[in-house]
mmCIF file of the C-alpha atoms, coordinates in Angstrom:
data_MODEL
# 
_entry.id   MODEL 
# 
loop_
_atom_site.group_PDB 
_atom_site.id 
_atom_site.type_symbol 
_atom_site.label_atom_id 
_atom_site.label_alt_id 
_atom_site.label_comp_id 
_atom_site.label_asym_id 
_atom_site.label_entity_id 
_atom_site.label_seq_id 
_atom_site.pdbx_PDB_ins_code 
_atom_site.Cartn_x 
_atom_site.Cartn_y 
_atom_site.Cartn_z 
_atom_site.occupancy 
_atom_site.B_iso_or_equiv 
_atom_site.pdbx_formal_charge 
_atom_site.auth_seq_id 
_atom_site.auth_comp_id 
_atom_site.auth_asym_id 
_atom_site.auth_atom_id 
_atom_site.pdbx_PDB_model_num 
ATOM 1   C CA . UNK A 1 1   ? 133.910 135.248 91.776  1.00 0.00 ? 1   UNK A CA 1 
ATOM 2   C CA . UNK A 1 2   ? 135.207 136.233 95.187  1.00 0.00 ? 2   UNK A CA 1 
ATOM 3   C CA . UNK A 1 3   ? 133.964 139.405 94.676  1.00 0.00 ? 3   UNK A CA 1 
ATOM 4   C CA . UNK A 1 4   ? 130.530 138.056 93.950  1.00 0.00 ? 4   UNK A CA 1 
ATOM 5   C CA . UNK A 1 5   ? 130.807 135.928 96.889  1.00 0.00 ? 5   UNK A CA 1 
ATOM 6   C CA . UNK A 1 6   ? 131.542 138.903 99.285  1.00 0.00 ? 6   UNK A CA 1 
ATOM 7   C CA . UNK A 1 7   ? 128.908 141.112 98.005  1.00 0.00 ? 7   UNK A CA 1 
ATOM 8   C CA . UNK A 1 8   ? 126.287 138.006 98.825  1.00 0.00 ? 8   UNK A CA 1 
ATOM 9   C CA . UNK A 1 9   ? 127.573 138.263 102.359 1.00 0.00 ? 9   UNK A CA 1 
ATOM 10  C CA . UNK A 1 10  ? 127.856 141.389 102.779 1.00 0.00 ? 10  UNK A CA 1 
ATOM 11  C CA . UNK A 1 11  ? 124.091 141.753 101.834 1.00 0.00 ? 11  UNK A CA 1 
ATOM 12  C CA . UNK A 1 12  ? 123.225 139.094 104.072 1.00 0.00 ? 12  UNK A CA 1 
ATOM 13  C CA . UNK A 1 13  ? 124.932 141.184 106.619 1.00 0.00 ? 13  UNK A CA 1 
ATOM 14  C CA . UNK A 1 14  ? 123.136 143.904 106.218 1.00 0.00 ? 14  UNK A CA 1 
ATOM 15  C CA . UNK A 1 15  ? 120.083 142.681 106.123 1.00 0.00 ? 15  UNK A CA 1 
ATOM 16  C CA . UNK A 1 16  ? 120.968 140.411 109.723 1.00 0.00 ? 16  UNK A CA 1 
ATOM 17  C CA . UNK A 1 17  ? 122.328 144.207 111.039 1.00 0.00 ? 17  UNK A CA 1 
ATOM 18  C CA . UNK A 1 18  ? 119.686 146.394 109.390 1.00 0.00 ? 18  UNK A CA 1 
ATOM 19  C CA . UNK A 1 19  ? 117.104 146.568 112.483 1.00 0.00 ? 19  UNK A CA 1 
ATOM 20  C CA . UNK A 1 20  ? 119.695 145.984 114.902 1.00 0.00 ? 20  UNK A CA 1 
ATOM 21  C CA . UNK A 1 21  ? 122.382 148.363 113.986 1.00 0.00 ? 21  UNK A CA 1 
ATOM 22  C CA . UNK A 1 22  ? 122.254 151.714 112.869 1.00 0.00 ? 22  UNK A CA 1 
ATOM 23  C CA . UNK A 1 23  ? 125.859 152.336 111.642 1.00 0.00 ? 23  UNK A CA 1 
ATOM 24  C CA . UNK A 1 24  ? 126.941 153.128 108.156 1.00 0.00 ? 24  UNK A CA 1 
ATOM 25  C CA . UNK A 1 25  ? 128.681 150.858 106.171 1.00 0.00 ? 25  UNK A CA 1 
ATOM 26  C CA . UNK A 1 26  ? 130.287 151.970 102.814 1.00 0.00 ? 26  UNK A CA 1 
ATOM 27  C CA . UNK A 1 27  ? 131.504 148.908 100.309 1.00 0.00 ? 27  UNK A CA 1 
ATOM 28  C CA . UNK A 1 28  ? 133.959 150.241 97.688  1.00 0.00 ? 28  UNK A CA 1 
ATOM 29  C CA . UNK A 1 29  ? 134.852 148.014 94.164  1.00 0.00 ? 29  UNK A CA 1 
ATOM 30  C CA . UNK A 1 30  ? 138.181 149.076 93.447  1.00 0.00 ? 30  UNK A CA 1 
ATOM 31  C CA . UNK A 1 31  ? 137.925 146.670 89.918  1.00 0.00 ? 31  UNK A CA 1 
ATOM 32  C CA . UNK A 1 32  ? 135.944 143.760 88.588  1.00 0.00 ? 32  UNK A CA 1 
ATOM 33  C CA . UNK A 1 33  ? 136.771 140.809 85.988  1.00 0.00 ? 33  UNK A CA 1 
ATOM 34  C CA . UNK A 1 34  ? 138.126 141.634 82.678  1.00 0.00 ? 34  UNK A CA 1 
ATOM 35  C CA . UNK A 1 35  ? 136.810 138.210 81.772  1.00 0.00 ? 35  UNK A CA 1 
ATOM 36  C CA . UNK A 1 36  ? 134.334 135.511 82.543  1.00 0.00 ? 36  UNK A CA 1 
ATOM 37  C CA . UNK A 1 37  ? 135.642 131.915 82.754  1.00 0.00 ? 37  UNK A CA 1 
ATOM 38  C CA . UNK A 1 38  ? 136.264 130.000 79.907  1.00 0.00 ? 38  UNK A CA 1 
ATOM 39  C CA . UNK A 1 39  ? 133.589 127.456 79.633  1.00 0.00 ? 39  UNK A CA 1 
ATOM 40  C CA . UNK A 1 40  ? 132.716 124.970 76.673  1.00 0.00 ? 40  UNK A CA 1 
ATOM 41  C CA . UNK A 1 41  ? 129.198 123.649 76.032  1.00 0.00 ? 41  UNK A CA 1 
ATOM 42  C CA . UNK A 1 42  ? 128.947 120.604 73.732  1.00 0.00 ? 42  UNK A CA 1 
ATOM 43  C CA . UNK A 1 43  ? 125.494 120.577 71.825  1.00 0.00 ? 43  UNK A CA 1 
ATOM 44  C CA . UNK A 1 44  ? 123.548 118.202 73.784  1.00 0.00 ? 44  UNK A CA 1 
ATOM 45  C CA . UNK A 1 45  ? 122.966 114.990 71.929  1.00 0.00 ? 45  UNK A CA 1 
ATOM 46  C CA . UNK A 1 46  ? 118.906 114.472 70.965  1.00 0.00 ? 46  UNK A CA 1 
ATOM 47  C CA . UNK A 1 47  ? 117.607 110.446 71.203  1.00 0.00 ? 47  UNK A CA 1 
ATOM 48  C CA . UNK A 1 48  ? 114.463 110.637 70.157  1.00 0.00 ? 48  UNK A CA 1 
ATOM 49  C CA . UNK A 1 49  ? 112.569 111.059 66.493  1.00 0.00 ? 49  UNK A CA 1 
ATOM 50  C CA . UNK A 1 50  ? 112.645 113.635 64.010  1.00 0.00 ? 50  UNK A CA 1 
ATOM 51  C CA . UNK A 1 51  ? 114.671 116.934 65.237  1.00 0.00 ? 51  UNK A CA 1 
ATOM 52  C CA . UNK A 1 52  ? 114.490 118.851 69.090  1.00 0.00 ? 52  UNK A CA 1 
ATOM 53  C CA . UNK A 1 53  ? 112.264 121.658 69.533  1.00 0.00 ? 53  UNK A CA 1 
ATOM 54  C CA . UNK A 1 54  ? 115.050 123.537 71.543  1.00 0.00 ? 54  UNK A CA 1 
ATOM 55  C CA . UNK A 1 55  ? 118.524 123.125 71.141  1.00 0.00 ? 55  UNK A CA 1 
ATOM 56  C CA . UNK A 1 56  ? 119.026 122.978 75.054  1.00 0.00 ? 56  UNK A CA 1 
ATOM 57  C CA . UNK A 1 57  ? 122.949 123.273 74.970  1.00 0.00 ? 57  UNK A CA 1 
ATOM 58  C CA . UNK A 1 58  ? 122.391 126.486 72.615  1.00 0.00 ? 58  UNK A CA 1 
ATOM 59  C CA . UNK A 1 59  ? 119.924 127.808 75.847  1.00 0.00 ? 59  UNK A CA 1 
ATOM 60  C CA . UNK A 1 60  ? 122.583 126.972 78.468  1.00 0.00 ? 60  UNK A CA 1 
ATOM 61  C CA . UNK A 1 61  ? 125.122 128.783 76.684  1.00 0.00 ? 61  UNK A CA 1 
ATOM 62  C CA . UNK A 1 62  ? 123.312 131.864 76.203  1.00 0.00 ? 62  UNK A CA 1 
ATOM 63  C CA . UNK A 1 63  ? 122.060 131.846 80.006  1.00 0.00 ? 63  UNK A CA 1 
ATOM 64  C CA . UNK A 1 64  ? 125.890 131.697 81.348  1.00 0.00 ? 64  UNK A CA 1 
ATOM 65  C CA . UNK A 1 65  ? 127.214 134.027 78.689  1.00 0.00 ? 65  UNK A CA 1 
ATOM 66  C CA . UNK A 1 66  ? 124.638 136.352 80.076  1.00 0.00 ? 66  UNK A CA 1 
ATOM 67  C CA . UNK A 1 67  ? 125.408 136.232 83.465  1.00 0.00 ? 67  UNK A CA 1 
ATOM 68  C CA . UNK A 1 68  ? 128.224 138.188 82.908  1.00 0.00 ? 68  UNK A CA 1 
ATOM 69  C CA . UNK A 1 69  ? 130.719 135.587 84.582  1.00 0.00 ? 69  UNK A CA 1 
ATOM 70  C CA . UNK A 1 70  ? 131.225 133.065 82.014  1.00 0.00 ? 70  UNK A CA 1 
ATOM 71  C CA . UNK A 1 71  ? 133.070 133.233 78.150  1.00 0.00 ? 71  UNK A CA 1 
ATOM 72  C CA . UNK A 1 72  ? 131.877 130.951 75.674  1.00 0.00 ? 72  UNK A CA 1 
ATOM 73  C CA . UNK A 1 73  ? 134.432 129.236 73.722  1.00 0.00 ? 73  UNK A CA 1 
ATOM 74  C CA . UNK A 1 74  ? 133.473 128.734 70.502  1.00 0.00 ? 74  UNK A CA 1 
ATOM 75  C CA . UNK A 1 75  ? 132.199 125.372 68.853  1.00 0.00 ? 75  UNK A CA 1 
ATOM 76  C CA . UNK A 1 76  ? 134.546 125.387 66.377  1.00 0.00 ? 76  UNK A CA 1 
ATOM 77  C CA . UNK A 1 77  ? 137.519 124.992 68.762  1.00 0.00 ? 77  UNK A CA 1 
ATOM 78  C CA . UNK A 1 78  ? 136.325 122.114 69.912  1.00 0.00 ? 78  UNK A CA 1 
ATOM 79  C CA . UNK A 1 79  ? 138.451 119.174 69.330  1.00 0.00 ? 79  UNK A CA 1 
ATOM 80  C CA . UNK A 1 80  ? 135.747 116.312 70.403  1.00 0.00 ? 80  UNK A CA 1 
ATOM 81  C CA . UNK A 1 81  ? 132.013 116.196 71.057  1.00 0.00 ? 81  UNK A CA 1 
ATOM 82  C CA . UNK A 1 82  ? 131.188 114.105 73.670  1.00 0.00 ? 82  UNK A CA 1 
ATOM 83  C CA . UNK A 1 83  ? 127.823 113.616 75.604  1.00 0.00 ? 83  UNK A CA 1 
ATOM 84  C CA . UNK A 1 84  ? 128.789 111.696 77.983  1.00 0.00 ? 84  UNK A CA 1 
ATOM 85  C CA . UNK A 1 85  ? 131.570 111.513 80.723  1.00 0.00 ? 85  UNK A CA 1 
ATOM 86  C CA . UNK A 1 86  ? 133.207 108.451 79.543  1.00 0.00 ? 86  UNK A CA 1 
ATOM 87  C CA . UNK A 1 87  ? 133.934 110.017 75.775  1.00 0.00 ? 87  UNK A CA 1 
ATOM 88  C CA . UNK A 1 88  ? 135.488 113.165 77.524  1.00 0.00 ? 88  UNK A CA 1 
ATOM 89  C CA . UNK A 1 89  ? 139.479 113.569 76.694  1.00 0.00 ? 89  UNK A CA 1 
ATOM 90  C CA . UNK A 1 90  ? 140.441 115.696 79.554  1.00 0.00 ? 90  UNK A CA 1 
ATOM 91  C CA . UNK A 1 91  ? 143.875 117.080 77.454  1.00 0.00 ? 91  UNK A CA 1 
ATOM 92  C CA . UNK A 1 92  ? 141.373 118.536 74.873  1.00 0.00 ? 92  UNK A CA 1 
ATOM 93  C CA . UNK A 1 93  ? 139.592 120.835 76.981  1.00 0.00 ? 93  UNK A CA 1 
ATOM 94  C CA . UNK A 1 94  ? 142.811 122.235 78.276  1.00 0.00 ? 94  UNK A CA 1 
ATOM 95  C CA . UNK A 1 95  ? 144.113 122.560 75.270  1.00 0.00 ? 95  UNK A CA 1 
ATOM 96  C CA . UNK A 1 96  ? 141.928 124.969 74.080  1.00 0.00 ? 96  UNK A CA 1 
ATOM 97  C CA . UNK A 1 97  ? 141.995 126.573 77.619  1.00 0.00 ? 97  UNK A CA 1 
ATOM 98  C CA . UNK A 1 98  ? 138.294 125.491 78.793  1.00 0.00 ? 98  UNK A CA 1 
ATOM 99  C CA . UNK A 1 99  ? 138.328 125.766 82.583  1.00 0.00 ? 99  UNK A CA 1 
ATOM 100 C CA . UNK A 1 100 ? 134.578 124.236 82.618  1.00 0.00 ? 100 UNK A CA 1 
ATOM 101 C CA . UNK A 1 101 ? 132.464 121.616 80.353  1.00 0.00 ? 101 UNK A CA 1 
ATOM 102 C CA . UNK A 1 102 ? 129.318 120.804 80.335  1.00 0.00 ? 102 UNK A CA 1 
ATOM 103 C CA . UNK A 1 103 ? 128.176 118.064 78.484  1.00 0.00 ? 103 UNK A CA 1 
ATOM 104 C CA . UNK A 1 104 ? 124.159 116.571 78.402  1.00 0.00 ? 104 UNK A CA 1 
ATOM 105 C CA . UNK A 1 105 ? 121.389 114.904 76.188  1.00 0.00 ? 105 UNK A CA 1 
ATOM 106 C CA . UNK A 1 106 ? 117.890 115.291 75.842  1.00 0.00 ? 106 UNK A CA 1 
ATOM 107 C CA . UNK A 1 107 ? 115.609 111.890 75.447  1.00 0.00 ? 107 UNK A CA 1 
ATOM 108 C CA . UNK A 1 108 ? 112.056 112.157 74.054  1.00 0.00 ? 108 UNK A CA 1 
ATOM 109 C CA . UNK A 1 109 ? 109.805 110.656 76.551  1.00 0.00 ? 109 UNK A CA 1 
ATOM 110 C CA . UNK A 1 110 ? 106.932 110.830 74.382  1.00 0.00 ? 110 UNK A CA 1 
ATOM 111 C CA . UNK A 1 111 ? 103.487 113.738 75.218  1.00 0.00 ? 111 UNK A CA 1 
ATOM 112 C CA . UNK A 1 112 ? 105.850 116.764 75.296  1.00 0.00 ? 112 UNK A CA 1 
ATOM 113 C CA . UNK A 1 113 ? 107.952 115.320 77.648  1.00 0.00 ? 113 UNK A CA 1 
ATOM 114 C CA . UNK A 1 114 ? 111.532 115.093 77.861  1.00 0.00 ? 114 UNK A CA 1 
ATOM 115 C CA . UNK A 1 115 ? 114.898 113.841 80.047  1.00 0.00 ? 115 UNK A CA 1 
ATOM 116 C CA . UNK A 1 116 ? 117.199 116.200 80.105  1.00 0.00 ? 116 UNK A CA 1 
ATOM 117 C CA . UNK A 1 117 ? 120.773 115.088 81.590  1.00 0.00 ? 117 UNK A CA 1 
ATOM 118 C CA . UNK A 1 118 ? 123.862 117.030 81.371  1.00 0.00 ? 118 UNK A CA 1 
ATOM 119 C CA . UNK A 1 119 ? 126.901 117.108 83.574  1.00 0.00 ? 119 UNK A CA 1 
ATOM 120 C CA . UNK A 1 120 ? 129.649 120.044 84.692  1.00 0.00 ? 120 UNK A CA 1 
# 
């Protein structure tokens, strides 16, 4: 993450500096993560009729996985489900070493619309 962090400002650096300045700068990664950070994303809870269209937890999961700087744990390790901050048991996420939640629902709002709430 720090890395990440000073590659965004050294780009924004560079691009302040590129009419300006006319000097060379060489940036050399000496190593990266091994790992992304351990995150856990509950299925978000559906109120509504009949079944979701899109399991919206399942989409998170696969957008931060893909990023490259976050590690799924997997559902079966979870030792509660909750949707909502007031069912989360802290000493269960760091149990099985989650350094992130995330935790939402999707309401039908009727015409093909839909709430979507979810909190970090």
């Amino acid at each position: 993450m720090a890395k990440s962090l000073f590659n965004s400002i050294a780009a924004l650096c560079l691009a302040a500096w590129g009419m300006a300045a006319h000097a060379a700068l060489t940036i050399e990664i000496t190593q990266g993560v091994e790992r992304g950070m351990p995150v856990a994303i509950v299925p978000f809870a559906w109120e509504g009729p009949g079944t979701p269209i899109q399991e919206v937890g399942g989409i998170v999961q696969a957008n931060l996985v893909r990023s490259g700087r976050f590690e799924a744990i997997p559902e079966n390790d979870f030792l509660s489900r909750p949707h909502d901050d007031g069912e989360v048991v802290f000493k269960d996420w760091r149990l099985i070493k989650a350094e992130a939640l995330v935790i939402g629902k999707v309401r039908d709002l009727g015409g093909d619309r839909y709430a979507v709430q979810f909190q970090l």
